[in-house]
C-alpha positions, 0 to 999 in steps of 0.5 A: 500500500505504501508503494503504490502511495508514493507512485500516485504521489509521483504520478500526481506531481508529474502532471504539475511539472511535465511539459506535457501528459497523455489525457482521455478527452471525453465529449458530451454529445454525439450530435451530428454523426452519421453512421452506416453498421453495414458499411462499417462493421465487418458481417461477422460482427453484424450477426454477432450482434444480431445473435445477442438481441442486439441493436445494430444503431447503437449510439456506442458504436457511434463515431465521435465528431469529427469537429469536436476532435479538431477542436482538441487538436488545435490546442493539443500536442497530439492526437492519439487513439479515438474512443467510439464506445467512450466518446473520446481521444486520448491526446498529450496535452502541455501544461499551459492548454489543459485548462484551455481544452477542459473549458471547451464547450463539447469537453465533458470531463478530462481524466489521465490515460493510465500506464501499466506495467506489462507483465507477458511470459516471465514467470519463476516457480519454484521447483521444475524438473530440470529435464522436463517431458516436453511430449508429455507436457504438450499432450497434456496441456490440451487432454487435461481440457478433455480435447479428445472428446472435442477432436473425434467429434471433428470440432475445432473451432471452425468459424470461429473469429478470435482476437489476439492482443499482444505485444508483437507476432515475430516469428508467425510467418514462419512457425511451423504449428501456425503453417496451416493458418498460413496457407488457408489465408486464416489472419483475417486482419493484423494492426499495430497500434503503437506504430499505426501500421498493419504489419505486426510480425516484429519486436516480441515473439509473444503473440507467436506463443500465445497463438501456437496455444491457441490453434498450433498444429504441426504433423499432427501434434497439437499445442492448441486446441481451435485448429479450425478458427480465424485470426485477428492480431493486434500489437498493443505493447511495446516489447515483451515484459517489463516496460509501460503501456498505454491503455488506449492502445488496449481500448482501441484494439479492442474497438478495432476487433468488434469493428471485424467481428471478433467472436473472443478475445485473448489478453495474455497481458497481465497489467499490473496496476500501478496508479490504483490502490487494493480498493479500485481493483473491483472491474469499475475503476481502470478504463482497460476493464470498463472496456472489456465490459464493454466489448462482453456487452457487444456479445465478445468473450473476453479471456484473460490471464490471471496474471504472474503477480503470486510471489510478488507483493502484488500477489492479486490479479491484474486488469482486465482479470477483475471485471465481472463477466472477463473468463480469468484464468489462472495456472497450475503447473502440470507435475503436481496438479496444484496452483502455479506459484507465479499465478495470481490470486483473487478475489477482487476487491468486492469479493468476487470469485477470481480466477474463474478456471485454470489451465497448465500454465507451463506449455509447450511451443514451437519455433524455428523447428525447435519445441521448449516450455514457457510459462505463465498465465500469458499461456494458461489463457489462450489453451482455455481460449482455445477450448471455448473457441470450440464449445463456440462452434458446437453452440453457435446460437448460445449468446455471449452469457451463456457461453461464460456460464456453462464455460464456469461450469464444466471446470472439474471442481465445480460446484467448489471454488477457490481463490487459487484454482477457481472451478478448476480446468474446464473441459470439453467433456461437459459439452458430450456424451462422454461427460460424467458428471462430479458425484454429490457424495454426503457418505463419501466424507464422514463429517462430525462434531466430536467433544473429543477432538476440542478447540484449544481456543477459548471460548469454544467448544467441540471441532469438526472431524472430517475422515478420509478414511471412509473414501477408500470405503467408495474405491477411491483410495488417495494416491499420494503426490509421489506417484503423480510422476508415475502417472502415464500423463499429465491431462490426468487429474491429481488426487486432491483433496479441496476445501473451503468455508464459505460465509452465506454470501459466497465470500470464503473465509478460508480454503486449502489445497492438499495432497491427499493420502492414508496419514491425512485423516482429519482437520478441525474447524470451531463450531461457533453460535449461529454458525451460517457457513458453507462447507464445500470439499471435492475429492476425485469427482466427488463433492459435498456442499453443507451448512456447518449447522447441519453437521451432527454433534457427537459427544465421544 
């Protein structure tokens, strides 16, 4: 908190004593404008909307008049990027105009254009084995999202439109996983929005990766599962990892994506907020997530990293993960089944559930004819962006929504959640006949108050008893961690036991992951007056949801 105290202290001073600073300029009106969807937006967009119960005559989809820009441009040192869905321009402004453009008669209000830190692929952890199976990973980063299911039925994304936002596609013309995007002419469109310009294979390899996750195929080993899908690529960083952005950059990619009818969009770009305090991370305060609502709001998924803030003092996640109806996803690293330590935590400020779902966040790419492992969040995104690519061909029909709910509901943990794994991986399975669904199991956790085992906290009296013991009485006996290794792939589920309190209203008072065996037989909780909590627990596709108050007392 003290951090981030003196940077806005810094950033306020900066304002006073800079020759100039970037501003968002916003306009009171659209009046005047003429606007034409049908020439303007690209067909899929038209139908997208069309698919929402959307109108095509939006006033959002408006342009901002034209007079009103050249206003601003008179006094302003530069334009920069124009805002349709927020009636406004981004333009650096010198210390002795600003008052002179805030008094303008069509100027509404004026607020900073915020820079972030950019945090792309860079990620430690701290243990991996020092030869990594590069197959066994590759298999599984797309198998543990049940890709199998999805590939035997032929569903792999086709005509599906997605939108990649990164910091540069070095390396994409000639990428072996990414040859058939190629020769089938599937980039629909590229922009680089720091050069103003359309060619965007230069100055970061990122893009290359996260795309290779999302769709790479190469003579038939898969590293994404939407083989079938469209692309738009946009440059909207300035190089890869650790250098500053500007949000209008992000905003008006994503305008540009919706203009060319972007079904999704992939941000493998974790902003770390650096002019915000804790309290503004709830998906209202930073532009970038305003924006991303926006674009859900026009029926456009938006799937974004977590972020790679877990080992930092950040530790949260970053914009635009903390809107409400962004897909999060966070990483769990592929020998233990367990959260990446890198991968950041929820929730949001307002209590919201962050990340929604998980995936590897270690994955294997290809380039220049050889395969390595990256890591990081930036990578966990685009494998679910890949899936739901495909669970969008299958479900053409559904609106934006629906897509995002039954996406939440497929994740392997579900109904449990936490603040580390969410509902856990999705997969592809939910959506087929081969899906099995999580057991409500109530005799699978033997559960109890037992004066026995009491609190050594004053004041209270007996504490829950929770056994593993009668799960081996099911046919499900624990494994323990050591024998992951020996599983014969990583797309298998670890054998792990979940918990978590929850208060009535969702918000989770505590949670723990952990590996289950023989030894691991019990935790206790307080029984406490009037007690309302939730307890969930998940084990090997077998789940129990039940008010601490229902659970029986047992006096020996």
């Amino acid at each position: 908190m003290r951090l981030n105290f003196i940077t806005l202290l810094f950033f306020l001073s900066s304002v006073e004593t800079n020759a100039q600073q970037k501003f968002w300029v916003f306009f009171t009106d659209k009046e005047g404008v003429e606007f034409d969807p049908y020439t303007y937006f690209d067909e899929k967009a038209i139908q997208r909307r069309l698919r929402e119960g959307l109108s095509i005559y939006d006033m959002s989809d408006f342009p901002v008049n034209a007079n009103y820009i050249d206003q601003v441009k008179m006094l302003a040192d530069s334009i920069g990027a124009v805002s349709r869905w927020f009636n406004a321009v981004s333009s650096y402004i010198s210390d002795d105009k600003f008052s002179a453009i805030a008094s303008l008669p069509c100027v509404l209000r004026m607020e900073p254009v915020c820079e972030y830190q950019t945090e792309l692929s860079s990620s430690e952890q701290n243990w991996e084995p020092d030869e990594p199976d590069l197959e066994k990973i590759r298999f599984g980063q797309i198998e543990s999202l049940g890709a199998y299911s999805f590939r035997k039925r032929n569903i792999d994304g086709a005509g599906v439109r997605i939108a990649i936002l990164d910091a540069g596609f070095k390396g994409f013309q000639t990428a072996g996983p990414l040859k058939h995007l190629r020769e089938s002419n599937r980039v629909i469109a590229t922009y680089d929005f720091i050069g103003n310009k359309k060619f965007v294979f230069d100055f970061s390899d990122h893009g290359t990766e996260v795309t290779t996750c999302v769709a790479g195929i190469l003579d038939d080993k898969r590293y994404g599962m939407a083989t079938g899908s469209e692309f738009l690529l946009a440059r909207t960083e300035r190089s890869r990892g650790g250098t500053r952005t500007d949000e209008d950059h992000w905003i008006a990619s994503l305008e540009w994506a919706d203009k060319w009818g972007a079904d999704m969009i992939n941000s493998s770009l974790g902003y770390t907020i650096q002019l915000y305090f804790r309290h503004q991370l709830d998906g209202q305060h930073s532009m970038i997530s305003r924006a991303a609502t926006m674009a859900i709001s026009k029926g456009i998924m938006v799937i974004s990293s977590a972020g790679n803030e877990g080992q930092s003092n950040w530790e949260l996640i970053s914009v635009p993960a903390d809107a409400d109806s962004v897909l999060t996803i966070g990483a769990i690293d592929p020998w233990t089944g367990m959260h990446s330590d890198f991968s950041s935590y929820g929730p949001t400020f307002d209590l919201r559930m962050k990340p929604n779902l998980v995936a590897f966040g270690y994955a294997v790419v290809e380039q220049n004819g050889e395969e390595y492992l990256a890591s990081g969040t930036s990578f966990a995104a685009p494998l679910v962006a890949g899936l739901a690519a495909c669970i969008r061909q299958q479900n053409p029909n559904w609106t934006c929504q629906e897509l995002f709910q039954n996406i939440e509901c497929s994740g392997h943990l579900y109904p449990y959640y936490d603040y580390a794994h969410g509902h856990g991986i999705p997969n592809a399975k939910y959506f087929t006949e081969d899906y099995t669904e999580p057991l409500n199991c109530p005799e699978c956790f033997k559960l109890e108050y037992n004066k026995k085992y009491g609190s050594s906290w004053e004041g209270y009296g007996p504490s829950l008893r929770v056994e593993l013991d009668t799960l081996c009485l099911q046919g499900l006996i624990p494994v323990k961690m050591e024998d992951w290794e020996n599983l014969e792939n990583y797309s298998e589920k670890a054998p792990l036991w979940y918990f978590h309190l929850a208060e009535a209203d969702g918000f989770i008072q505590q949670y723990f992951v952990a590996e289950a065996s023989n030894e691991m037989k019990l935790f206790y909780l307080d029984k406490i007056p009037n007690d309302s909590r939730i307890l969930r627990i998940f084990y090997d596709g077998h789940h129990i949801v039940i008010p601490v108050s229902q659970i029986a007392m047992k006096d020996e």
